[in-house]
N, C-alpha and C positions, 0 to 999 in steps of 0.2 A: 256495591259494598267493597270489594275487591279495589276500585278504584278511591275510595275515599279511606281504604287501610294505610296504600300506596302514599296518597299526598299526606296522610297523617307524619308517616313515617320521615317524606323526605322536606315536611315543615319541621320536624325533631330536628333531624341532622341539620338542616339551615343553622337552626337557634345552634346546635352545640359547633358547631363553624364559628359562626360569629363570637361567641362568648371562645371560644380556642383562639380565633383571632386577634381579639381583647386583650388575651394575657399576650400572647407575645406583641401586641402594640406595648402597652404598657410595661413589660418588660425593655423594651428600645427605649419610651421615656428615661425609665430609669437611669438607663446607659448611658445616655445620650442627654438626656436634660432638656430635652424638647416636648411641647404638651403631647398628650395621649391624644390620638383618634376619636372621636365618637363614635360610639356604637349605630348611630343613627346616621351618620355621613354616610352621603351616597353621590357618585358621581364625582366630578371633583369638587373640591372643599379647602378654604385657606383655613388655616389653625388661626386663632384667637391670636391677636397681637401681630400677623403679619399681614401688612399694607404695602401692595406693591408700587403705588405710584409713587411711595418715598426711595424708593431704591431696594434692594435685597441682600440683608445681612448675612451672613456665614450660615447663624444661626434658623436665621429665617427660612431658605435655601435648604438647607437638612429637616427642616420641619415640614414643609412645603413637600417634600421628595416620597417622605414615609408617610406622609398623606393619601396621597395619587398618585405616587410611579405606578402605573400599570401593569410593569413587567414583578414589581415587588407583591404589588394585591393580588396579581397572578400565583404568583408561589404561595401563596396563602392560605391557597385553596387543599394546596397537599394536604392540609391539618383535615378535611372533608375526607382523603381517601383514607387519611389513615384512622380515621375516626369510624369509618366502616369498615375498617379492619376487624378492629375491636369490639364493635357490635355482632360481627362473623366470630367471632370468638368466643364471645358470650353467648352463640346461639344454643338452641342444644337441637339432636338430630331429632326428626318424625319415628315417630314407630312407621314399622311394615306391616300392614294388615294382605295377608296370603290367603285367600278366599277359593275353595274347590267342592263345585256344583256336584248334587248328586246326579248322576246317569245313567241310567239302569242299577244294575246290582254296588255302582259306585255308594258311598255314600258322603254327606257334608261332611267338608273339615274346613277349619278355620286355624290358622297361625300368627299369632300376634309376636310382634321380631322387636325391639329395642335395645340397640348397642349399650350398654350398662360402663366402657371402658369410659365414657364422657366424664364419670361422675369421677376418676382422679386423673382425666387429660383435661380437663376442661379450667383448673386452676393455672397450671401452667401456663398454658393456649393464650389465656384473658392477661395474665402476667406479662408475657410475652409484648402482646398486641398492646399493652398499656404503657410500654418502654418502648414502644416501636414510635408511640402518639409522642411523648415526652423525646424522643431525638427526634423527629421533624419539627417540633417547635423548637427545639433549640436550632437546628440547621436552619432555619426561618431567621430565629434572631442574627444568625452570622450571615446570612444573607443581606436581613439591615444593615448590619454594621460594613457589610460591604459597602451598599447603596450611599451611606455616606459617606464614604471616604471617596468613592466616584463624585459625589456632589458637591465636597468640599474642595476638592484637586480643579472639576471643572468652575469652581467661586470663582478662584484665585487666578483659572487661568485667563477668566474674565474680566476681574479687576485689572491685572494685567496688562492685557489688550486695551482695555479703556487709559491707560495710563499710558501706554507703548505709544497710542495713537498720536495722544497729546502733546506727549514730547517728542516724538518724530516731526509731527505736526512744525512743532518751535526751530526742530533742528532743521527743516527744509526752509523755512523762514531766516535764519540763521543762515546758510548756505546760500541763498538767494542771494543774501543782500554781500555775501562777501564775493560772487560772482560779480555782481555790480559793481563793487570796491574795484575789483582786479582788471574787470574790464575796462574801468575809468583810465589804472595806472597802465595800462596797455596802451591807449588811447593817443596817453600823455608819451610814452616810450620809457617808462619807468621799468615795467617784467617783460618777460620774452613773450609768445605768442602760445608755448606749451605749457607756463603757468599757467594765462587765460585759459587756454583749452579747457587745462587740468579742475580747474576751479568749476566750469562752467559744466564738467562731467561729475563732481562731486555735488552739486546742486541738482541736476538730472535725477542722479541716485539717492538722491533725500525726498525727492518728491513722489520717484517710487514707493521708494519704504514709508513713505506716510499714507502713500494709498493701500497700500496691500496693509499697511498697520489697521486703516479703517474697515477696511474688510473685513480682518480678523477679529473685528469687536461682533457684527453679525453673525460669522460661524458660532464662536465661541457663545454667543447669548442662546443662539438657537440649541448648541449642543444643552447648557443649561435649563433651557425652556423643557426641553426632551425630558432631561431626568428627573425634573421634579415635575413633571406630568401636567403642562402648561401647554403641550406643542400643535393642541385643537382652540385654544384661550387666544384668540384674535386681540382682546384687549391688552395680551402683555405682548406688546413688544417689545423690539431687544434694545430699545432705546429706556421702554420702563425698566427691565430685566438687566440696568446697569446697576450694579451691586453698591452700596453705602461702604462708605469705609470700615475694615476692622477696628474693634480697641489693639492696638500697639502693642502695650504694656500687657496685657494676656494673651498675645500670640507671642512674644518673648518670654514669659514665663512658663512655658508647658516643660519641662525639663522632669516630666513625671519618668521618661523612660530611663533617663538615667540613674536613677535609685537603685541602692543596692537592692530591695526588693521587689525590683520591677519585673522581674522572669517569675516569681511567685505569685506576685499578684494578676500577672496575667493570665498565667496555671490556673488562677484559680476563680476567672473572670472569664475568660474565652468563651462562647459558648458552644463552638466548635470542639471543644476539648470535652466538655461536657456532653458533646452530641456523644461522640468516640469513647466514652465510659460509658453512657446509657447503654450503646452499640455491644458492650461485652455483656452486661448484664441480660440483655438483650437475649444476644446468641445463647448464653449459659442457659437461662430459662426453656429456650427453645432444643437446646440440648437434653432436657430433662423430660420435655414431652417429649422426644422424639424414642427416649429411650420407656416412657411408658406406654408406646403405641408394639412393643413388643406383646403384648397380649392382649388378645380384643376378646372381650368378652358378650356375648347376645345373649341376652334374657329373652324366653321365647314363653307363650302361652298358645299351647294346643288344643284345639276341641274339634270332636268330628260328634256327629247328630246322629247314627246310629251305632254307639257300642253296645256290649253285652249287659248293661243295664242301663241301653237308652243313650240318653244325650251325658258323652263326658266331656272333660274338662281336665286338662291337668299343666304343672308351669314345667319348666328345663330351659337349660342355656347351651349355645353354643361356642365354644372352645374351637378355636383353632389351635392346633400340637405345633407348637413354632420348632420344626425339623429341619426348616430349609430356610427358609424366610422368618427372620428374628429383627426384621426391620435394618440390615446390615446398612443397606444406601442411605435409609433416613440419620440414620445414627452418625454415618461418618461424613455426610455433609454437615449436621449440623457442629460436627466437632472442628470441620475443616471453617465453617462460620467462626467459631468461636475464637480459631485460631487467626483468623484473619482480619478481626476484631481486634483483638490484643494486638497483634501487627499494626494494625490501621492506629491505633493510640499510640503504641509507642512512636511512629512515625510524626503522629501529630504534636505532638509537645516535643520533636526535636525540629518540625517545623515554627510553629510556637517559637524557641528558643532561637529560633534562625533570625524570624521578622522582627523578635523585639532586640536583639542587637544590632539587627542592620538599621531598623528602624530608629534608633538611639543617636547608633554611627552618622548617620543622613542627619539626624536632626543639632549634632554637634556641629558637624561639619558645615550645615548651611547655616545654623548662625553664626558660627566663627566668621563663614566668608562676608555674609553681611554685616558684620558689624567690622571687619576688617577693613572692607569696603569704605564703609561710611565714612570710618576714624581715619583711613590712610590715604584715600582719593580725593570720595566727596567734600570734606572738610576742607583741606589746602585747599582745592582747586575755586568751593567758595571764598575763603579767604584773598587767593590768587586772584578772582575775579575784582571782589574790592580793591586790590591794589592795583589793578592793569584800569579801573575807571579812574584813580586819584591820580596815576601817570600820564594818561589820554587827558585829563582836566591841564595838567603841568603844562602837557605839551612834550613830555620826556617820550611818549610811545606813538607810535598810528592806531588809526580806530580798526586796523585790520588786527591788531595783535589784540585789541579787547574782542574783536567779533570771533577770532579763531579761541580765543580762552572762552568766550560763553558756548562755544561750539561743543569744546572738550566736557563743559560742564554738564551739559546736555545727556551727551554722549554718558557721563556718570552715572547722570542720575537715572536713567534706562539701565542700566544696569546694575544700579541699586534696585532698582524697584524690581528687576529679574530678580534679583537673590532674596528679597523679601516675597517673593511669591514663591520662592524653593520653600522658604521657610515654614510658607503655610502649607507648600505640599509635604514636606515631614512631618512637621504635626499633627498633619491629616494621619500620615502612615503611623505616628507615633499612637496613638489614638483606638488606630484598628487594630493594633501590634496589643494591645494591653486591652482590648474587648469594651472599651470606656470612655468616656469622656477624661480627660485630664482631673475635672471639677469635681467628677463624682467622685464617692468615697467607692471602697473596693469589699467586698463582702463574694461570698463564695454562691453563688446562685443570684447574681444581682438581676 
């Protein structure tokens, strides 16, 4: 019997886990704009709409993550202890049944004991334990919102790498063939023998950096594979786990943080900040039991089996005289909580206010430099390229001065696509800095 109370009980707390887990999945949709979980997924699970053998989109990648990260559905479990918190809170205590055998001229008595203080600590206590369940789901949500911004930063540092590869790839290609060039006019006695050299060590070092560039497309897929809980999944390799291009045009338009009300709405979006209020109400609550645990009260019922007319029976309670002990240690910890609470918030929202301006700063600043980039290098030095082929046609240049301008071009264009992968790692940071998706609309409890 005992054993089928037991699994009753911890088939209950499963079901209230999983429906706890529910909302804050579905809480992270909302923020996030990715589908919701199934309540029925088990083990790992792709969401609706992502196909990895096309590639893996941004989007895809963050949905993917809060699916199966393992280390995410791990912390998820918290919402379980604190959830038997609050069932400990809701309990109420056993009576004491004090039972004393007759022995000789002894006679029976019986004392039935029940703390009566439950019935105004017992509101509190559940209060308490029910603000305690409400800030670890919110610290859960900021935990997701963590998880993607790790998964969005490791997207991009991937797409990256797959693009690094490729244009390393071109620029050792490029370098080779101007070693060839150089070496011919060497030949001829056209350059000295430290040109040659020079040339023949800048082609060397182009086809390092194309190899270790191809390396770093494995690290970087694998590191991905990891986060979004892929790293047992034989079938994605990091050949599938090369990411589809982003839309363009929506990672240059995130410029949410810059708004004049973007320190508000991230106040008021956070769920980290939200934890840190629950946290005070919290403490307060637990302040108030602590201070009604100053008088415990025992209702007691007495009966012994031989009085003076027989079997009696009568009720009394026990009072302890708080002379000494007035609960002084419960009280001032929990006052020292409360106070460390209010601490703990105000710190948090000038933390808050810290990341959505730096985050803002990062996100002007990398697109300035990229689009800097683009208009003031990449552009000429295309343009540059077109005029050094119509010159090499003339006959006006050598095919070395067109091979070292597609060299430079090369060279641009890797470092454009570096600053267009800063870009997604601000937005990334822009994103977690304001608790939200850029796309989502902003409401206070999203």
């Amino acid at each position: 019997m005992r054993t089928t109370i037991v699994c009753v009980v911890l088939l209950v707390l499963s079901i209230d886990v999983i429906a706890l887990s529910a909302q804050v999945d579905a809480r992270l949709a909302a923020r996030t704009g990715v589908p919701e979980r199934r309540t029925d997924a088990a083990g790992t699970a792709i969401p609706p709409g992502v196909t990895l053998a096309d590639g893996l989109t941004e989007g895809e990648a963050v949905a993917t993550a809060l699916w199966n990260n393992p280390a995410f559905r791990a912390q998820l479990t918290d919402l379980g202890f604190a959830r038997v918190d609050l069932l400990e809170a809701g309990l109420l205590r056993n009576p004491v049944l004090s039972l004393l055998f007759p022995l000789g001229p002894k006679q029976f008595e019986a004392t039935l004991r029940w703390p009566i203080e439950v019935l105004w600590e017992r509101p509190r206590r559940v209060a308490a334990a029910r603000l305690a369940v409400d800030r670890v789901a919110a610290t859960l949500e900021q935990s997701g919102l963590d998880l993607v911004l790790e998964v969005k930063v490791a997207h991009a540092d991937l797409l990256l790498a797959r693009d690094r590869a490729e244009l390393t790839e071109r620029t050792a290609t490029e370098r080779e063939r101007i070693r060839e060039l150089t070496l011919s006019r060497f030949s001829a006695g056209d350059i000295s023998e430290l040109e040659a050299r020079s040339a023949a060590i800048d082609a060397a070092t182009a086809r390092q950096d194309a190899q270790r560039a191809r390396s770093e497309i494995t690290i970087r897929a694998n590191d991905l594979r990891g986060r979004i809980g892929l790293a047992f999944d034989t079938a994605a390799s990091p050949a599938v786990l090369v990411p589809a291009a982003n839309d363009d045009g929506a990672l240059r338009s995130a410029d949410c943080a810059t708004s004049a009300n973007a320190l508000e709405d991230a106040l008021a979006s956070r769920p980290d900040v939200r934890a840190a209020e629950i946290a005070i109400e919290e403490a307060g609550h637990r302040l108030g039991w602590e201070k009604s645990k100053i008088l415990a009260v025992t209702a007691a019922l007495d009966a012994n089996g031989s009085g003076s007319e027989g079997f009696e029976m009568g009720p009394g309670i026990d009072i302890p005289v708080p002379l000494f002990d007035r609960n002084q240690a419960g009280r001032a910890r929990a006052s020292a909580q409360l106070e460390r609470a209010s601490r703990a918030y105000a710190a948090t929202r000038q933390r808050v206010a810290t990341e959505i301006r730096d985050a803002a700063a990062r996100w002007e600043q990398a697109l300035a430099f990229a689009t800097g980039l683009r208009d003031t290098v990449l552009s000429p030095l295309e343009g540059q390229l077109r005029s050094a082929d119509q010159a090499y046609q003339a006959g006006d240049v050598s095919y070395l001065f067109v091979l070292e301008t597609t060299r430079r071009l090369t060279d641009a264009r890797i470092r454009t696509r570096e600053a267009d992968a800063e870009v997604a790692r601000a937005r990334a940071l822009v994103e977690r800095a304001l608790g939200r998706s850029c796309a989502a609309g902003v409401s206070n409890g999203v």
